[in-house]
N, C-alpha and C positions, 0 to 999 in steps of 0.2 A: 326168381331173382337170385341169381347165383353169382353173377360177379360185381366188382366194384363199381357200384352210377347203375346198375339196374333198376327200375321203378317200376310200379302201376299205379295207378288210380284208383281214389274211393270216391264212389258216388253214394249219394243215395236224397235222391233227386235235384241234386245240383253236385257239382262237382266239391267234394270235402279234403280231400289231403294226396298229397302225393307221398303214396311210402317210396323210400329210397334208399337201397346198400350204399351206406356210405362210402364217396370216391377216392376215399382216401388210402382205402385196402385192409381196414381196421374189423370191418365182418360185421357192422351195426348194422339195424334197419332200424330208419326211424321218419317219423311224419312230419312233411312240409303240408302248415294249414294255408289252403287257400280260401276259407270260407269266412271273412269279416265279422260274418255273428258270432265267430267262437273266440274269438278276439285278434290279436295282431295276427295278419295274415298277408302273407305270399301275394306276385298278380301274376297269375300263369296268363303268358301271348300266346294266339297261337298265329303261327308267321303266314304270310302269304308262299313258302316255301316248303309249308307244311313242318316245318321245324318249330319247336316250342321254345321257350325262354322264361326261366321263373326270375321276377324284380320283388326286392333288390338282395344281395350276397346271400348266401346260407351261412351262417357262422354259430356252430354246435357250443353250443354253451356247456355241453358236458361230455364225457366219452374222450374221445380224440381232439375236440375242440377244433377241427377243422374248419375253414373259410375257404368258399368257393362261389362260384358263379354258374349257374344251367341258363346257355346262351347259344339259340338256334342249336339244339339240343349236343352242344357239349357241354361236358365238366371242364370246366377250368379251375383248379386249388390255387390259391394264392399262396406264394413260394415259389412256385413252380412258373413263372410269369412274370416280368418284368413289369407289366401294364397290359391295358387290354388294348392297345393299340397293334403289339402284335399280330390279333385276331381280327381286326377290323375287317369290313366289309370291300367287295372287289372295286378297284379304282375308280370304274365309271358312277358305279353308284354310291360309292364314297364322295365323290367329286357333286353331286346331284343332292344328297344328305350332306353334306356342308354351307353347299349355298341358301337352300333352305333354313337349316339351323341360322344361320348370318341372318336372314331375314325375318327372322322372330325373335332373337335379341337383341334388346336393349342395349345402351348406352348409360344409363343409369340404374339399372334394377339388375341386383343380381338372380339369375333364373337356375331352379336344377334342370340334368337333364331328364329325370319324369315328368317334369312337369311340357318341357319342349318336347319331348318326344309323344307324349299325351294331345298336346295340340294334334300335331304333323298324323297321329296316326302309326308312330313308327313304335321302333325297338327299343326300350329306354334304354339298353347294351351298345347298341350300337350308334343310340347317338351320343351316349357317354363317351366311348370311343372317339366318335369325330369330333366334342368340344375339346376332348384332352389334346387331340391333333392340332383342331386349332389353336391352340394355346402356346402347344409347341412353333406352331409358326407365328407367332404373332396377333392374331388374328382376333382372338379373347381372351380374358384375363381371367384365371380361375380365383377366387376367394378364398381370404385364407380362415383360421379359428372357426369361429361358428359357420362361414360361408365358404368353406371347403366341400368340392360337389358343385357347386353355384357357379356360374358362369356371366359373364356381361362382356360386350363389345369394348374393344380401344376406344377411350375417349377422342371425342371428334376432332379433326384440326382444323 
């Protein structure tokens, strides 16, 4: 592990932590748990593109105190990023994972997108991504205070 966002994996019979050089250029290594028994933990995907995605944000509570995202195996720091729309996924199948999302929200209920993207099977990154898009177009209404994250459809006309 020699540069910044280098990782491996701990096993030891299930997958345990991802050590990882912090991406931030600071020289830490330190462990993302993905193991639920040992308490709050990480959900490493692993993509059908053979890329990985740790949900949700890494935000180091000590050291450099950096906030980032590992998404279809980049780093992305937040600072360095307007929103994650810029990363979104290619048009066609942006276009295919929105219609989708539209069809599993509600009208009434605000929903995150782990929890939609947990339905569908998908990338909870990437469908974060396309509610934020949609939102930007009109399309759903993100939530604010405690239901910021949460998403629901325009009320009906």
């Amino acid at each position: 592990m020699l540069a910044a966002g280098d990782a491996i994996y701990v096993e030891r019979g299930r997958l345990r932590h991802l050590l990882l050089r912090c991406p931030c250029g600071c020289d830490e290594i330190f462990p993302i748990n993905l193991d639920a028994r040992a308490g709050p933990a990480w959900r490493l995907r692993h993509n059908s593109d053979e890329s990985i995605s740790i949900f949700p944000s890494v935000w180091r509570e000590s050291g450099c105190h950096s906030h980032f995202v590992i998404w279809r195996d980049r780093i992305l720091l937040f600072g360095t990023r307007d929103s994650l729309l810029s990363t979104s996924t290619e048009a066609r199948e942006q276009r295919a994972l929105k219609r989708e999302i539209m069809r599993r929200v509600s009208h009434n209920t605000f929903t995150g997108a782990e929890q939609i993207a947990d339905s569908m099977g998908a990338d909870p990154w990437d469908v974060l991504a396309s509610c934020q898009l949609l939102e930007s177009e009109g399309e759903l209404i993100e939530g604010e205070g405690a239901n910021k994250g949460l998403f629901r459809r325009e009320s009906e006309r």
